[in-house]
N, C-alpha and C positions, 0 to 999 in steps of 0.2 A: 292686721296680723293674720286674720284668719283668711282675708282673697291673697294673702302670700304665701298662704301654706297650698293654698288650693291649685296656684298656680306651679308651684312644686311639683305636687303633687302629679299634676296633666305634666308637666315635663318628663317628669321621671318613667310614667307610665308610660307614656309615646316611644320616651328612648328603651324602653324596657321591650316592647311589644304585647301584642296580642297571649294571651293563653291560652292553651289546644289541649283540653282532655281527652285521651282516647281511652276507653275500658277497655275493649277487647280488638281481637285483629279484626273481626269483621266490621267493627266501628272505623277501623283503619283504611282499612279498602272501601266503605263506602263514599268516605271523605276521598280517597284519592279517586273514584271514579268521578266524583261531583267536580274538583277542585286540582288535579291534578296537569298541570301546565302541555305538557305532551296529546292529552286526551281534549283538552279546550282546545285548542288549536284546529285537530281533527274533527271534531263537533264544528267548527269556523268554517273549516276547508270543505265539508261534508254543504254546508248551507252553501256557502261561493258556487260548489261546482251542483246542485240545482239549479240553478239558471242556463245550464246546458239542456236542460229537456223544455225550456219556453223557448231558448234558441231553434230545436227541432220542431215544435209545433208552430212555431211564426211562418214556416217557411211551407206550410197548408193554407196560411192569410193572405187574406190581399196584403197586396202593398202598393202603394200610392207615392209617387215621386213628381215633385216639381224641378225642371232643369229650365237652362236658359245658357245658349249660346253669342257669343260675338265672335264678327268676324271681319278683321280688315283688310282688305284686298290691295293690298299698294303697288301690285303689279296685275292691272285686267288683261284676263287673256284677249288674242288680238287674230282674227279670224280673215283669210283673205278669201273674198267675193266676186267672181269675176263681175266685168263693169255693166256689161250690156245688161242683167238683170235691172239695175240700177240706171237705165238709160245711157249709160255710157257708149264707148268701142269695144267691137269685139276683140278680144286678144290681151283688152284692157283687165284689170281687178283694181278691186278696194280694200282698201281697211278696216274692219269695223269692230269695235271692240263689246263684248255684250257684258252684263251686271253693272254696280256699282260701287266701291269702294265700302261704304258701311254695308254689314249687313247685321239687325239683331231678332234671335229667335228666342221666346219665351213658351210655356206649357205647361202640361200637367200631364203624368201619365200612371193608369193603372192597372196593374194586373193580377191572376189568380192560379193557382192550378187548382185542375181539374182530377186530371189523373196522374197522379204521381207515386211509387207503389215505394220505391225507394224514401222519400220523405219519408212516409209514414210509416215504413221501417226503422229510419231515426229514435222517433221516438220511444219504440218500445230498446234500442239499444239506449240511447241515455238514462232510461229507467234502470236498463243494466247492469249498468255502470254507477248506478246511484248504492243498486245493490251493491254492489262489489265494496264501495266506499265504506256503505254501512258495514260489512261484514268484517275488510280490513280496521276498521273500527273497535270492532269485537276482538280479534284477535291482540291487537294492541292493549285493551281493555283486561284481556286476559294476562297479557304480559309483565302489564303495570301490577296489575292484582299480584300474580306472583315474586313479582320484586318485593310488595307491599308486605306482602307477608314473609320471604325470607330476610327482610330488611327488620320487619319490626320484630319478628323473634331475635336476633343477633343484638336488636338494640340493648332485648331485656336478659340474653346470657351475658354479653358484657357485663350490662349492670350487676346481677348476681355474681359474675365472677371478679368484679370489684371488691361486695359485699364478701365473700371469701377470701378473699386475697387482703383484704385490711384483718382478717381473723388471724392471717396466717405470718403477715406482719409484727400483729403483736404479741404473737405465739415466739415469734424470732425474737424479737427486742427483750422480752422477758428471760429466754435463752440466753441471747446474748449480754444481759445484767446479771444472770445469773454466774454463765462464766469469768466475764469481768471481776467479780468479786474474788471468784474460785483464783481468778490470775495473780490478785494483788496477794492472795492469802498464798498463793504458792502453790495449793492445791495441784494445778494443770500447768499444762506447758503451753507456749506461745499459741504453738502448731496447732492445738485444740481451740485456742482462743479465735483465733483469726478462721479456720475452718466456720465457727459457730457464726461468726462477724459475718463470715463469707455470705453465709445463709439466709442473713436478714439484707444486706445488698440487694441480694437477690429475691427476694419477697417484695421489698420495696419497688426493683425495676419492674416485678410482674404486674404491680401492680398500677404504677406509671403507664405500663403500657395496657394497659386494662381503659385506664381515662382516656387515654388517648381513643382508644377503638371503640371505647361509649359513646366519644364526642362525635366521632366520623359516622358511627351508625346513627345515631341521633341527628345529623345534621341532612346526613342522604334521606332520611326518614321524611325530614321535615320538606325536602324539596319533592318527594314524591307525594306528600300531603297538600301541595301546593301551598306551602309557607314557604317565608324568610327566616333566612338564618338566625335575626333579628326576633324573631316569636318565639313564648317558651312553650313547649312540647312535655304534657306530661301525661305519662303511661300509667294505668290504675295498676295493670295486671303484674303480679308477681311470679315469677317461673318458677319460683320453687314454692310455693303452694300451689299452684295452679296442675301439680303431676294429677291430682282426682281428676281432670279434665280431660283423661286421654284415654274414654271409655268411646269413640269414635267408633262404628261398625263399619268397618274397612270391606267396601266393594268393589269392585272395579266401574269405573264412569262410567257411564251409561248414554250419555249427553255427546252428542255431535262437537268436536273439537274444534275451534272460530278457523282454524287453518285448513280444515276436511271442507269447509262451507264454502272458505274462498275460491278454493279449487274449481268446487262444482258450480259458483257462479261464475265464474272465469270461463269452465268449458259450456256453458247457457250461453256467456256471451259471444263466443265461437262461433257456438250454431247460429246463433242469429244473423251473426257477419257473414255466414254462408246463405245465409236466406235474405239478406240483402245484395252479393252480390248475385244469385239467380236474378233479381227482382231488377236489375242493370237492362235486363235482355227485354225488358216490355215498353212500350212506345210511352211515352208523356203529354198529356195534354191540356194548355192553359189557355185563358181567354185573356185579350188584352184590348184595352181602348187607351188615344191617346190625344191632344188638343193642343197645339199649339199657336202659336201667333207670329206671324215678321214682316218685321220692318226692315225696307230698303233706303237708304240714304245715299245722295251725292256727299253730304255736308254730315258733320258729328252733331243731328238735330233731332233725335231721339225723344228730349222730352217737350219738344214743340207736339203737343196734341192734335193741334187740329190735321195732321199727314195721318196718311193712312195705314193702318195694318190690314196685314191680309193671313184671314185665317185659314189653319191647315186638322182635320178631323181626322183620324182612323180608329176603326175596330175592326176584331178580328180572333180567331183563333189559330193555337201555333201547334202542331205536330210534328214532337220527335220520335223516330225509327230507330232504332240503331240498329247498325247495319254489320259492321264492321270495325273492330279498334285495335288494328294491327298486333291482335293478340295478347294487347292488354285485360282485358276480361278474363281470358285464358289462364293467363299464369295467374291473374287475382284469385279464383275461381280452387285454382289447385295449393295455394299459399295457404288460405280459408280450411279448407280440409284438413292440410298438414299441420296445423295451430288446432284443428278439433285432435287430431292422435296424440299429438305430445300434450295437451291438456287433459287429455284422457290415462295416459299415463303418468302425467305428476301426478292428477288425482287418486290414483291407485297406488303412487310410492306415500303420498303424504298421508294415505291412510293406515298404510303400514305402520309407519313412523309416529302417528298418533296411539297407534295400538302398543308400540313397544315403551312408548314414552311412558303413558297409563302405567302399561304392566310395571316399569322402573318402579315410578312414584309409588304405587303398591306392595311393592316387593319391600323398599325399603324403609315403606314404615312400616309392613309389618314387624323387620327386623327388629327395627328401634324397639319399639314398643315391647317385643320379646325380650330383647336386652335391657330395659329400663329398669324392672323392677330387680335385675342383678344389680346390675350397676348404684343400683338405688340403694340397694342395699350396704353394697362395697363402701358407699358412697359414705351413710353412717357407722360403719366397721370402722372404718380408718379415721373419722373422724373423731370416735372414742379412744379407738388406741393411741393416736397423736398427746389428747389431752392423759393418757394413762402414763405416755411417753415422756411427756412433760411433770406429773409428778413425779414419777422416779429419777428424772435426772435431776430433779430439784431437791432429791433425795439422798441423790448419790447413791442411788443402785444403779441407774442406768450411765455407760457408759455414751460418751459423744455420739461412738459410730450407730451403738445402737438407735439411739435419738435418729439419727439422720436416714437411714436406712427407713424408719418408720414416719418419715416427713415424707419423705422421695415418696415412699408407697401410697402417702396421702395426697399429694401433689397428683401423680396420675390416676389416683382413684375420681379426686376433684373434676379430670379434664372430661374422662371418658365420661360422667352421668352428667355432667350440663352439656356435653357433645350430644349427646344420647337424648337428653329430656330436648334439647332443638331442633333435633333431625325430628321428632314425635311431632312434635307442634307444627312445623313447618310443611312436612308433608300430609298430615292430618289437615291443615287448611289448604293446600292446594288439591286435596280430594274434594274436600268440599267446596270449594271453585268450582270444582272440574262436575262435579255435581249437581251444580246448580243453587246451591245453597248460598 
């Protein structure tokens, strides 16, 4: 009985998933930089594309190649001779046809450079370009992060505005029992009945669609944490105790922005591509030896050993000039340049654009945070005079319209302080992203 519970048990749990506690958003972002599907990927692509700077430095090594030709002559060339050389008449020629039908070459050949000024410009470009990967990296890292965090605060205003929307729920349901009764009694007329009915409808849909946009932020959550939809995901932090938490000293970032970085390795990499194709215009020089062997055959009798091979040696060194490349150089040369200006000018619009972006994210939480504690306040005003609202009309001093009027006022006093207490949180951690923290 007890290996049948057990085995229950691993069922249930498997189909259940994994559980993911996160306390705070920075515990959220850390997981999605470790764990996040988009960033693994990149982290992959980052390791694949180092193997581009062993590519550039191989090509400073020897390399050594074995080759081996065959070659069947089924038609020998055929050479006419006059005869008299050959003892004949003069006036006369011969036939004579020279080679053989088989012929096989085998060897080994190796070479090095010496001086080669563009190689070894390679190199320091694929390091370049390694940077670049990593910094595109960072930037992405950045973006995740801010999803992470505009995702995980929404996850936790939803949840809070559930939690108030079932308050508000059964603020209606009590209303509308209340009137139901008043209806059978005679009390009120239809029209107030169904108005009050209308009410709790409508608390009820808000708050349906409340789950709804829990589930969806909770699910987007869980895939930028690098789970399955299948894993439960559970948030410590609650957003409405957590408003003591938005003592933040709001400065403007300080920290170089992962998109101002890309720029300026982008325009490094430019310059380089110009200082390799100068580096076009200088001679190259490599040493090479090489050995071969061949066999000539009448007959397909190749691995008959005891016939002869006749061997073939060279070495040597090889000198290129460049002399001349129909202008090809030329327009590479001005191409190169014109990729250093306009990278020089992205990098000065993307700094702009980094600066006004900052100033944004600044601006508006300082706003929030000015408005929070209105709102905060609003936020408890209306929520006492709702339940005030409700004993009076459970009193019958308060009429319907009054009630509702004083619902409606609670309803948007609700929207603006959890709008309010998320724009705080959300841009309070995307300063401190941007900050370094």
């Amino acid at each position: 009985m007890k290996q049948l519970s057990l085995i229950l048990l691993l069922m249930i749990s498997r189909e259940v998933g994994a559980q993911t506690v996160v306390r705070t958003v920075q515990d959220a972002i850390q997981r999605a930089r470790q764990h996040n599907p988009d960033l693994t990927i990149a982290r992959q692509n980052r390791t694949t594309q180092d193997q581009q700077r062993e590519t550039s430095r191989a090509a400073l090594r020897p390399s050594v190649r074995a080759f081996s030709n065959f070659d069947y002559n089924y038609a020998l060339p055929t050479q006419l001779i006059p005869a008299e050389f050959l003892g004949g008449q003069p006036g006369e020629f011969r036939t004579l046809q020279f080679g053989v039908p088989f012929n096989l070459t085998a060897g080994v050949e190796a070479s090095m450079p010496l001086l080669n000024r563009p190689n070894r410009l390679d190199i320091g470009l694929a390091t370049q370009n390694l940077r670049i990967i990593d910094d595109q990296n960072l930037v992405l890292q950045d973006d995740i992060s801010t999803q992470v965090a505009r995702t995980y605060h929404a996850t936790l205003l939803t949840r809070s505005a559930i939690d108030i929307a079932r308050r508000n729920v059964a603020n209606a349901d009590t209303i509308a029992t209340i009137a139901r009764q008043r209806l059978e009694k005679g009390q009120i007329e239809p029209l107030e009945y169904n108005r009050l009915q209308s009410i709790r409808l409508t608390a009820e849909d808000v708050l349906r669609q409340n789950e709804l946009s829990y589930r969806r932020n909770q699910n987007q959550l869980k895939v930028l944490l690098g789970l399955t939809l299948q894993d439960s995901l559970v948030l410590e932090q609650d957003l409405m105790i957590s408003t003591n938490q938005t003592g933040f000293s709001s400065t403007s970032p300080t920290a170089e922005r992962p998109q101002v970085t890309v720029r300026r390795s982008q325009l490094e990499l430019f310059r380089q591509q110009l200082n390799r194709e100068n580096a076009l215009r200088w001679p190259t020089l490599s040493v090479y030896a090489r050995y071969s062997a061949q066999a000539q055959r009448k007959e397909f009798s190749f691995f008959d050993l005891s016939q002869k091979w006749y061997p073939i040696g060279v070495a040597g060194l090889q000198l290129n000039v460049p002399i001349y490349s129909g202008g090809l150089r030329t327009a590479n040369l001005n191409r190169a340049r014109l990729r250093i200006e306009q990278a020089q000018a992205e990098l000065a619009y993307e700094q702009i654009r980094a600066d006004l972006d900052n100033q944004d994210i600044l601006n508006t939480y300082q706003q929030a945070r000015n408005s929070l504690n209105f709102n905060r306040q609003n936020y408890e005003l209306n929520e006492q005079n709702t339940q005030i609202a409700l004993i009076k009309y459970r009193a019958g001093i308060f009429a319907y319209d009054q009630y509702l009027n004083v619902f409606n006022e609670s309803l948007n006093a609700q929207n603006r302080y959890l709008t309010t207490l998320s724009n705080v949180f959300i841009n309070q951690t995307i300063l401190q992203i941007r900050n370094g923290n």
